[in-house]
C-alpha positions in Angstrom: 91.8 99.4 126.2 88.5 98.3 126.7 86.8 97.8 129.9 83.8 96.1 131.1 82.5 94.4 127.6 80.3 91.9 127.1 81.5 88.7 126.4 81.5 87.5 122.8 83.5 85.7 119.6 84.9 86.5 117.1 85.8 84.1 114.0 87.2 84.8 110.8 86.3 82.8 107.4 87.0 83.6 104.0 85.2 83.4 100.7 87.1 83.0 98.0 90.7 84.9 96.6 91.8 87.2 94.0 94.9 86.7 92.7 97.6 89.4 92.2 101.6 89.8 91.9 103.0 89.8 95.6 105.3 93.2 94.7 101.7 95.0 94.7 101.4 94.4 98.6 104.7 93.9 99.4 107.3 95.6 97.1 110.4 94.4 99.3 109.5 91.0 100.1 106.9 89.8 97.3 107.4 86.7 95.3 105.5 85.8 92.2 101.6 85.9 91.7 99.8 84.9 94.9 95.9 84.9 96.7 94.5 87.6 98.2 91.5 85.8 100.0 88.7 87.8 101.2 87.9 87.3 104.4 85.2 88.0 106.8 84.6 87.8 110.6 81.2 86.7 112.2 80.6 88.2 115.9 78.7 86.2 117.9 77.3 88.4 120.5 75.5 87.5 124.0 73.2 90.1 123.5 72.9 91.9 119.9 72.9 88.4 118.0 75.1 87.2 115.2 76.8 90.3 113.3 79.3 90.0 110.4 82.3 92.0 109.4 82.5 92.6 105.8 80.6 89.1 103.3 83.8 88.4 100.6 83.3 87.4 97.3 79.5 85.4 96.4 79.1 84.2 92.4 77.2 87.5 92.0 80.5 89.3 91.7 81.2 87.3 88.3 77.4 88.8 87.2 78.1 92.3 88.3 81.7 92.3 86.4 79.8 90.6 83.1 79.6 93.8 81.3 81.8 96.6 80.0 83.4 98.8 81.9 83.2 96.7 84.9 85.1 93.6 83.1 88.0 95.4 84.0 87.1 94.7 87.6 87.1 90.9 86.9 90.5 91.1 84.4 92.6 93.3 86.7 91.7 91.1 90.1 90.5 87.6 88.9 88.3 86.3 91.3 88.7 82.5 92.4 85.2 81.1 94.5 83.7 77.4 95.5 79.9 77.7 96.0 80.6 76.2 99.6 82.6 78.9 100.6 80.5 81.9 100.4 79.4 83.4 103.7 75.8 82.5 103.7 76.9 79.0 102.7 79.5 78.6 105.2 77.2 79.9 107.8 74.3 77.2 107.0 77.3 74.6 107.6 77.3 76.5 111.2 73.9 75.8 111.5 72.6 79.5 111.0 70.0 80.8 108.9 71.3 83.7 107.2 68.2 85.3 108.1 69.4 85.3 111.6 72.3 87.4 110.7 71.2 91.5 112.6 73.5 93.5 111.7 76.8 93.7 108.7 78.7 96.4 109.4 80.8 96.9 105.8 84.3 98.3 106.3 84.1 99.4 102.8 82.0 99.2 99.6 84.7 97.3 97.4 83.4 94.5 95.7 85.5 91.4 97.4 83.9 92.6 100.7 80.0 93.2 99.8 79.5 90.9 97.2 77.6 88.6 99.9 75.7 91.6 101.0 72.7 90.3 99.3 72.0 87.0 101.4 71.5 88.9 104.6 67.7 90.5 104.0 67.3 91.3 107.4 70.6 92.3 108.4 70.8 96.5 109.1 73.6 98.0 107.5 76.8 100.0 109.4 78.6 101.9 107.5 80.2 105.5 107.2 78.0 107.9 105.8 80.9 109.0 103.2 80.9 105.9 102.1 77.5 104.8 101.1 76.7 108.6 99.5 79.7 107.6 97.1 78.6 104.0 96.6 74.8 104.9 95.6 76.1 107.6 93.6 78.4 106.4 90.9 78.2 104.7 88.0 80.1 103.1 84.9 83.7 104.8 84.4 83.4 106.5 87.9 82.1 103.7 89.8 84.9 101.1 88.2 87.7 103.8 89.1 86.2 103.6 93.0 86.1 100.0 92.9 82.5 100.1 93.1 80.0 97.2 91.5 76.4 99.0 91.5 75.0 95.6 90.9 76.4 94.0 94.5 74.1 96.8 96.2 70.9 95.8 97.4 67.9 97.7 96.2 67.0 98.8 99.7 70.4 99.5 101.0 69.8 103.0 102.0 66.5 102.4 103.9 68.2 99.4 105.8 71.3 101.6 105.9 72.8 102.9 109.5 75.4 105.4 108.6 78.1 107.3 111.1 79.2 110.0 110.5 83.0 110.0 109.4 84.0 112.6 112.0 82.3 110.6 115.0 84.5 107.4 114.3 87.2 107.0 115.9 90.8 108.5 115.2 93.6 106.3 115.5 95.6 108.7 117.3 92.8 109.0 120.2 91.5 105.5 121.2 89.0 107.6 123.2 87.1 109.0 120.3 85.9 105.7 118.8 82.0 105.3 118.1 80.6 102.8 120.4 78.1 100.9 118.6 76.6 98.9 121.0 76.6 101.3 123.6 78.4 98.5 125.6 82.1 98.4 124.7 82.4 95.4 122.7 82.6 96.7 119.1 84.4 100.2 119.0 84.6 101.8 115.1 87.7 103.8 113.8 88.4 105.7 110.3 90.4 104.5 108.6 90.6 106.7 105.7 92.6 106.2 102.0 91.9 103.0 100.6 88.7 103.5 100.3 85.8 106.2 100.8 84.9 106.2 104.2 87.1 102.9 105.4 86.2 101.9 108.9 87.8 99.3 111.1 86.0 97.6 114.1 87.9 96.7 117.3 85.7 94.1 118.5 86.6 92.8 122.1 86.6 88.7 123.4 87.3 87.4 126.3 90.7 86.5 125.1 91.6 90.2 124.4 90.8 92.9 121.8 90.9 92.2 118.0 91.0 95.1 115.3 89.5 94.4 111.9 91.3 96.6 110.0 89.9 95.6 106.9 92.3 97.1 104.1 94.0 100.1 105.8 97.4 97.1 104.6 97.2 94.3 102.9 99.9 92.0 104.5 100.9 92.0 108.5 104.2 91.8 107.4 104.6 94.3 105.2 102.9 96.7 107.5 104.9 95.7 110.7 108.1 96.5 108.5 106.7 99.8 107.5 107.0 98.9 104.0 104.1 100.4 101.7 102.1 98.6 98.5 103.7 99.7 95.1 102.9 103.2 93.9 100.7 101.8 91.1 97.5 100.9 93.9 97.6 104.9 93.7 95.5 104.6 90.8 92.5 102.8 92.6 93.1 104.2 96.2 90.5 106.8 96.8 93.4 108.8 98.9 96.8 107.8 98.7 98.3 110.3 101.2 95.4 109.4 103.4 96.4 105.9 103.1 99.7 106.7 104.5 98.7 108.4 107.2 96.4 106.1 108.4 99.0 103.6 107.8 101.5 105.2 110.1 98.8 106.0 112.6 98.0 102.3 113.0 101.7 101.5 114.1 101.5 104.3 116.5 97.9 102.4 117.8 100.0 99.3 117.8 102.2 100.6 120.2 100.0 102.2 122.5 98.5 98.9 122.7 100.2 95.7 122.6 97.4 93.7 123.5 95.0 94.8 120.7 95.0 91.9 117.6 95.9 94.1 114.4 94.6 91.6 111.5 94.1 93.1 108.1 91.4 91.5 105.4 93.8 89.9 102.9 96.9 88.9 104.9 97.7 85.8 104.6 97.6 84.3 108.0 94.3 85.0 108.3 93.4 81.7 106.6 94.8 79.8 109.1 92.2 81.2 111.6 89.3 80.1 109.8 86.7 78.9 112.3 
């Protein structure tokens, strides 16, 4: 699908889990309470640096849910973190300064993928521009009912801020429309509208073959492979649930059209196995 990209790597980590019932991801198959670990992916490219996908959960979440209404954040999704495994921590282990880190690109502004945000000063910010106007512009009942935590957001995020327009990512149903953001092939951007505002996924190609990041457009491979959606109750939190479906069903139809393209989604389990 992609042709003529510059070499690079991609490898997935996650910092820390939230724990929820397994018939909220999987209504068919789920069994008992289980983790739903946020993970991240850091991008190692030849030419544009070290770039992450998404940060997880930091300790700053637990400040940011400290106070009403946003303890509802912390009481419906408990969040479970060692100090090791945060992203900046994890990537000092690597031998990287976090300062090093150019570029996050945030699939989304929920609070188990930016709560890391903070430790990456210098990184520029990709994100869609639906996404950020909602995030910088809600607060208290309206923020918690988004699944936004004003406190994760840095101060300057808008200046250090590179938004794309939602109609110049990609659509699923067009591999040809994505939004090339290193003008070079190697990470391609898609909508992926419904969970939430302004949801993007990156396709990011190795020399191994294409990987899509598809973030939280499903929870569980599984689930999604069998066409079986999350329990009607995630309605509540989604920013669009008939959105959600269609991007759902879109995605198989992307599968299809190409079998070579890695689908891996945030919070499914076998993600955890790839760490590193």
């Amino acid at each position: 699908m992609v042709q003529n990209a510059s070499p690079l790597k991609v490898r997935i980590f996650h910092s820390g889990y939230c724990v929820a019932h397994g018939k909220v991801a999987d209504p068919v198959r789920g069994q008992k309470y289980c983790r739903f670990y946020a993970t991240w992916a850091l991008i190692e490219h030849p030419k544009a640096g070290l770039i992450l996908f998404d940060t997880g959960y930091a300790p700053r979440f637990r400040e940011a849910t400290a106070r009403w209404p946003y303890q509802l954040y912390a009481w419906l999704t408990p969040m479970f973190l060692q100090e090791e495994e945060t992203a900046c921590n994890q990537l000092k282990a690597l031998g990287y300064d976090p300062a090093q880190i150019g570029t996050v690109i945030l699939s989304h502004f929920h609070g188990d993928h930016i709560a890391g945000l903070k430790d990456f000063p210098n990184a520029r910010i990709v994100c869609s521009t639906s996404a950020l106007q909602q995030a910088t512009s809600v607060k208290g009942w309206a923020a918690l009912s988004k699944g936004i935590l004003p406190d994760l957001l840095p101060r300057d995020l808008v200046q250090r801020a590179q938004t794309i327009d939602d109609n110049q990512l990609g659509k699923l149903t067009d591999e040809r429309t994505a939004y090339d953001l290193l003008n070079d092939g190697s990470i391609r951007l898609f909508a992926l509208p419904g969970h939430g505002r302004g949801q993007m996924g990156a396709v990011v190609q190795t020399p191994d073959g294409s990987i899509f990041l598809a973030a939280d457009a499903a929870w569980q491979l599984q689930a999604w492979q069998a066409g079986t959606l999350p329990r009607s109750i995630v309605r509540l939190f989604f920013d669009d649930w008939l959105a959600y479906r269609q991007t759902f069903d879109e995605l198989r139809g992307f599968a299809l059209r190409n079998p070579e393209c890695r689908i891996v989604f945030t919070h499914s389990p076998e993600l955890v196995d790839l760490q590193g």
